[in-house]
ZABA-799868 format. One line per field, with one value per residue: residue number from 1; y, z, x of N, C-alpha, C, O in turn. Coordinates in pm, 1 decimal, decimal comma. Atoms other than C-alpha are relative to their C-alpha. Example, Ala and Ser with C-alpha at 12.3 -4.5 7.8 and 13.67 -1.06 7.14 Angstrom:
2
dose <- 1 2
n_v <- -119,0 -119,0
n_w <- 0,0 -6,0
n_u <- 89,0 -82,0
ca_v <- -450,0 -106,0
ca_w <- 780,0 714,0
ca_u <- 1230,0 1367,0
c_v <- 120,0 109,0
c_w <- 0,0 73,0
c_u <- 90,0 -77,0
o_v <- 118,1 219,8
o_w <- 66,5 89,9
o_u <- 193,6 -26,1
# end
This chain:
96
dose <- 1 2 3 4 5 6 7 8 9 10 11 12 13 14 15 16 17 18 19 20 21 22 23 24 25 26 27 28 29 30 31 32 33 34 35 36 37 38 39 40 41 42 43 44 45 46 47 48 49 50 51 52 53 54 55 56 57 58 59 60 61 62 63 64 65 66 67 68 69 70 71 72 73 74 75 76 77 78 79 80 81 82 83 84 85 86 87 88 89 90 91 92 93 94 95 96
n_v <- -101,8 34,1 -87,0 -119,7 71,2 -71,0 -51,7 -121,8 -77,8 -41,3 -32,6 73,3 91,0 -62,7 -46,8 2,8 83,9 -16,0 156,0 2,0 50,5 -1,1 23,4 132,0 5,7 139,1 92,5 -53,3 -98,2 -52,4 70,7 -70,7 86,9 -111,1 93,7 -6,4 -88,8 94,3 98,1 32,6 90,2 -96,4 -13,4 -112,5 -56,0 -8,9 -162,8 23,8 -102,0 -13,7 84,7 143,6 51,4 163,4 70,3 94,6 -62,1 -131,6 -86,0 -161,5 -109,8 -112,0 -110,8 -26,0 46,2 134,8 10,4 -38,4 10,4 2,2 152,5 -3,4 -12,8 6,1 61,1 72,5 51,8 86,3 75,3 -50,3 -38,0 -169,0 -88,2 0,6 -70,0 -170,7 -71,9 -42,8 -117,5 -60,6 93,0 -4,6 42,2 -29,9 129,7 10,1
n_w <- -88,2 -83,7 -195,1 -62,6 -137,0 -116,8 -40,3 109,3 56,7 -108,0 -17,1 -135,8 37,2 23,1 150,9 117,9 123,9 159,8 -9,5 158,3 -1,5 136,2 28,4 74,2 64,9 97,6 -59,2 -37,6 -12,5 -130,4 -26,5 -14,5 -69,7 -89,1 -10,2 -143,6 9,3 -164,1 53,5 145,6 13,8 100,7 -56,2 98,1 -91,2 158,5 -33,3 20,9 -6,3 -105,9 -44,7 -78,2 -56,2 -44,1 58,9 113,2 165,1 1,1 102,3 -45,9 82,1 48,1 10,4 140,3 113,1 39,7 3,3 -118,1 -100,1 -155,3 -71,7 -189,3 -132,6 44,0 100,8 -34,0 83,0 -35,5 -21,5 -112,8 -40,7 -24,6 -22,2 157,2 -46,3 70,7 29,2 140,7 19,8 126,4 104,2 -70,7 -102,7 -137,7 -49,2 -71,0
n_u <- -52,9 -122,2 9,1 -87,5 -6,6 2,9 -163,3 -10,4 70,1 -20,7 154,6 22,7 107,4 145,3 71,0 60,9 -69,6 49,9 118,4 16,0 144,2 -22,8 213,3 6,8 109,2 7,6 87,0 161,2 47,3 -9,9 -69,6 -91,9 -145,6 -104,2 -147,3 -22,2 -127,6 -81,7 -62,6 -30,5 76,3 143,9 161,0 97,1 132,4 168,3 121,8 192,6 34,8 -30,1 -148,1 -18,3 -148,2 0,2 22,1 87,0 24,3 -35,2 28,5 -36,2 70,2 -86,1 88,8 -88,3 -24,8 -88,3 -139,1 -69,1 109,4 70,4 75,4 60,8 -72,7 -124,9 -37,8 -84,9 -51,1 53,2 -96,8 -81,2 68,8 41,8 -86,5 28,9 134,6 9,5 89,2 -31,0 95,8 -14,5 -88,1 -118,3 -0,1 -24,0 28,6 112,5
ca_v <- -1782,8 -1810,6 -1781,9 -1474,6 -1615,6 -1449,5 -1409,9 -1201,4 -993,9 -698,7 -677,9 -879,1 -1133,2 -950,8 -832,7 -635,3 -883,2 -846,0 -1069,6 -1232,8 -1345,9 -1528,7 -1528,4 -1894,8 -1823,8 -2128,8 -2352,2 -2186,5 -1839,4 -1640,8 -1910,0 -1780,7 -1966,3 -1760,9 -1876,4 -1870,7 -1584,9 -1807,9 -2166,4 -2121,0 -2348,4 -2286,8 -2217,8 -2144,8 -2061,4 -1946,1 -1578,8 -1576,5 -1343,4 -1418,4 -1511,1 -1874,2 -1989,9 -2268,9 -2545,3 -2735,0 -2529,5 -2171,6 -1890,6 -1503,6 -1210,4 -956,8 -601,2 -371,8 -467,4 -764,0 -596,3 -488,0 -701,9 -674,7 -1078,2 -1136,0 -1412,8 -1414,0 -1628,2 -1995,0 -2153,5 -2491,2 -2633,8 -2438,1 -2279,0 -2105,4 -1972,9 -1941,6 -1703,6 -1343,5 -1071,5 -963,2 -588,9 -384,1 -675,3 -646,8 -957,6 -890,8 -1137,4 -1227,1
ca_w <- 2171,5 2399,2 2799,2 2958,6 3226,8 3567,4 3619,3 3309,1 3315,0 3528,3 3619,3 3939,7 3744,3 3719,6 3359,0 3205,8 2893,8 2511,4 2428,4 2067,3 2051,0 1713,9 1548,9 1410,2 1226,2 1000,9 1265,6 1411,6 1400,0 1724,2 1778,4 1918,9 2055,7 2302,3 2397,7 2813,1 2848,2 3210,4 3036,1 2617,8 2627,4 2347,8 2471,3 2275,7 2370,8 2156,6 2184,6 2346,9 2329,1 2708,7 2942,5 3120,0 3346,7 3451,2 3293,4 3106,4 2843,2 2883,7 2670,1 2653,1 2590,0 2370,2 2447,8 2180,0 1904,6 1761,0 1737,9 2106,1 2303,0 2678,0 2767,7 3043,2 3222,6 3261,4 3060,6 3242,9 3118,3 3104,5 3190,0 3437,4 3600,9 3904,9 3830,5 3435,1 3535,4 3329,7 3260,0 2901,4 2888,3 2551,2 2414,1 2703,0 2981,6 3354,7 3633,5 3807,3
ca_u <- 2332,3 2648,1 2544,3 2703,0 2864,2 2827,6 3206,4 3200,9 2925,1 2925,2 2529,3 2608,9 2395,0 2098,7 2039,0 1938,5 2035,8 1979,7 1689,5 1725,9 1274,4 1299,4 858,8 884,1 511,4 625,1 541,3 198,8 71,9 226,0 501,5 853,6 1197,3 1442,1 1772,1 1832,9 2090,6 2221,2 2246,0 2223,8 1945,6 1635,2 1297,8 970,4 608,2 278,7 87,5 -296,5 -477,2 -490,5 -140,2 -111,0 114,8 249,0 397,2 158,7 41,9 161,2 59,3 203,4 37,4 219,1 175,5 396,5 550,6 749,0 1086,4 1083,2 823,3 663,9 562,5 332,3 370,3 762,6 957,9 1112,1 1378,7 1310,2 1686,0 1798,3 1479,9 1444,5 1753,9 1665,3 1321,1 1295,4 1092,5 1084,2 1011,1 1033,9 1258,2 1494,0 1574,6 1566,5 1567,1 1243,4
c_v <- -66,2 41,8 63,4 -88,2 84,5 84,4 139,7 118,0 149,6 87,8 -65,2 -111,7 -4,6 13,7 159,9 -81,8 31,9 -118,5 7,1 -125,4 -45,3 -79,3 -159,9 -25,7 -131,7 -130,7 -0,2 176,6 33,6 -112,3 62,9 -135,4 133,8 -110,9 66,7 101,3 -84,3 -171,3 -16,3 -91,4 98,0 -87,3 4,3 -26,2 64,7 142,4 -65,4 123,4 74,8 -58,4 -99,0 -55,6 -138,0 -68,8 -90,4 54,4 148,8 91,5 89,7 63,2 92,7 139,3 109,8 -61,0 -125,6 13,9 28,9 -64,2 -14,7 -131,5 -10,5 -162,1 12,5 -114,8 -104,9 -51,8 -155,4 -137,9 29,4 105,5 -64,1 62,4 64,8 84,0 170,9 87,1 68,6 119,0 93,2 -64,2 21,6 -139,1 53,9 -99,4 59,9 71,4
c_w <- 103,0 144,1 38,0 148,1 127,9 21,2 -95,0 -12,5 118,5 134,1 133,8 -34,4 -26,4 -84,3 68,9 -91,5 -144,6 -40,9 -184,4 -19,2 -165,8 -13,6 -120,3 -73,9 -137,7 71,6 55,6 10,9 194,7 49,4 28,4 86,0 39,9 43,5 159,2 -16,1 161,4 -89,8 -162,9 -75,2 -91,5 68,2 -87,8 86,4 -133,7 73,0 47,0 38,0 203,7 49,2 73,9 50,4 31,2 -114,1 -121,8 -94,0 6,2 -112,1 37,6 -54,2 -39,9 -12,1 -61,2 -92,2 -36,1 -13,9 163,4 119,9 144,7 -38,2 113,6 -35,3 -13,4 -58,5 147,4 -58,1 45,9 80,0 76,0 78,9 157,4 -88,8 -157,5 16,9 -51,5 -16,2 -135,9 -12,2 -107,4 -75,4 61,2 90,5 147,7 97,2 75,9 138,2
c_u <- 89,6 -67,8 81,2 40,2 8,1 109,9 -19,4 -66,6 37,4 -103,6 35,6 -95,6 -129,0 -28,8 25,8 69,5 -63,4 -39,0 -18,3 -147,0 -6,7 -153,8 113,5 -171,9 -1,5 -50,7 -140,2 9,6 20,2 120,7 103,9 81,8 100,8 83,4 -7,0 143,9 94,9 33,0 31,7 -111,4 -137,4 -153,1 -72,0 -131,4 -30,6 -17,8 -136,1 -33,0 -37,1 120,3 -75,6 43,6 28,4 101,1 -42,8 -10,8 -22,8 1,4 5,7 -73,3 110,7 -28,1 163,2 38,9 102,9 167,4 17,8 -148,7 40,2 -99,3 -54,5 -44,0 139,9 -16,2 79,9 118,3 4,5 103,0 106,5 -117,6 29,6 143,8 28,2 -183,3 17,0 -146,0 51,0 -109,5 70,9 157,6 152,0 -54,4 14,7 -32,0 -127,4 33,6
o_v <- -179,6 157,5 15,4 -145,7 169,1 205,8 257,6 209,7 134,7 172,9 -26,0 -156,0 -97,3 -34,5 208,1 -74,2 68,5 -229,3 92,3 -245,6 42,3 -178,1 -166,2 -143,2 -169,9 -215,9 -101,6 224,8 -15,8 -95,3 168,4 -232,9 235,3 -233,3 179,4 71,1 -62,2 -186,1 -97,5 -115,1 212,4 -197,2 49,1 -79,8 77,1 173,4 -162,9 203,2 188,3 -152,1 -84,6 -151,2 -240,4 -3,4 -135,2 24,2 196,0 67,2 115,1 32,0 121,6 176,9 79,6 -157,0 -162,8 -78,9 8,3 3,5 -52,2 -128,1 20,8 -174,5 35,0 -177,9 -44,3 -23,4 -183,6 -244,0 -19,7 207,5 -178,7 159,9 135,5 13,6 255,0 41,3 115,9 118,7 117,3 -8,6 32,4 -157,7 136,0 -177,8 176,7 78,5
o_w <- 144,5 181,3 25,4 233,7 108,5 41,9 -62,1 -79,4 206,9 220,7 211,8 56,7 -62,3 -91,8 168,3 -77,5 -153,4 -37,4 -262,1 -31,8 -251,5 46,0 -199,6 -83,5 -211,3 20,5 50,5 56,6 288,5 171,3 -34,4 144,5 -25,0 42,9 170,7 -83,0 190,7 -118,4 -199,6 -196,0 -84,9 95,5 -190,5 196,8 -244,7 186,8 -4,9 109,9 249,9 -16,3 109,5 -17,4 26,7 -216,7 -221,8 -191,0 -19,8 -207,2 144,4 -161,1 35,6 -98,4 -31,1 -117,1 57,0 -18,5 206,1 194,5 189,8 -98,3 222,7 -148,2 -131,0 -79,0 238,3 -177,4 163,9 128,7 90,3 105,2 161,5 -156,0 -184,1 -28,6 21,4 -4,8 -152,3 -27,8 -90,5 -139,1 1,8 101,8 154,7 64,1 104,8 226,5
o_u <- 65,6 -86,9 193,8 -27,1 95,4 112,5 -32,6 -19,1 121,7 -83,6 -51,2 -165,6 -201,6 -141,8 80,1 191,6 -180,6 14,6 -61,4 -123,6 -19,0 -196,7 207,5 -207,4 -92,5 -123,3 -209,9 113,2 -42,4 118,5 96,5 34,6 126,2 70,1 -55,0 242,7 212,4 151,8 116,6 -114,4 -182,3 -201,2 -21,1 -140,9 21,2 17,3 -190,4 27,0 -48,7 166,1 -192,5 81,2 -39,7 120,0 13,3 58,9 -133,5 75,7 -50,0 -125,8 203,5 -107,4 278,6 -34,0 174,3 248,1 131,4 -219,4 148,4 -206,7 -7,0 -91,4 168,7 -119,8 136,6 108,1 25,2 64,1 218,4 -54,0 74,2 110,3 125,5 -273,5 69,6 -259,7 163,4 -231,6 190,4 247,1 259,3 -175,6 106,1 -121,0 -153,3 -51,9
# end
């Protein structure tokens, strides 16, 4: 994915953004990679049946479905965070 660049967009930088959540179940059961809509940079993160924050070993909960999920906790991005910080609700971005 191409980063929207600020200049361009005309959200004032805010989002809403179109969130492409790609299930990588070839590497583990509940596995996913997202692309940073601010730098382009690829993320991923696991499902638990409970969320986790932080860092270290962070785990989302998924509440709907796989073409349009709601993630709890938000989503960081790991290469441009704070300013890479979302909320992923029914398979939309929005900033923190």
């Amino acid at each position: 994915m191409t980063p929207l660049p600020a200049e361009g967009r005309d959200d004032g930088g805010t989002g809403p953004w179109p969130f492409d959540l790609r299930w990588q179940g070839h590497i583990r059961p509940g596995h996913f990679t997202w692309d940073c809509p601010k730098c382009g940079a690829t993320n991923s993160g696991d499902l638990a049946d409970e969320p986790v924050s932080g860092w270290d070993a962070p785990r989302w909960q998924l509440t709907g479905d796989r073409d349009a999920p709601t993630l709890r906790p938000s989503l960081g991005c790991w290469a441009c965070y704070p300013e890479g910080h979302y909320w992923c609700n029914e398979g939309v971005l929005s900033n923190v």
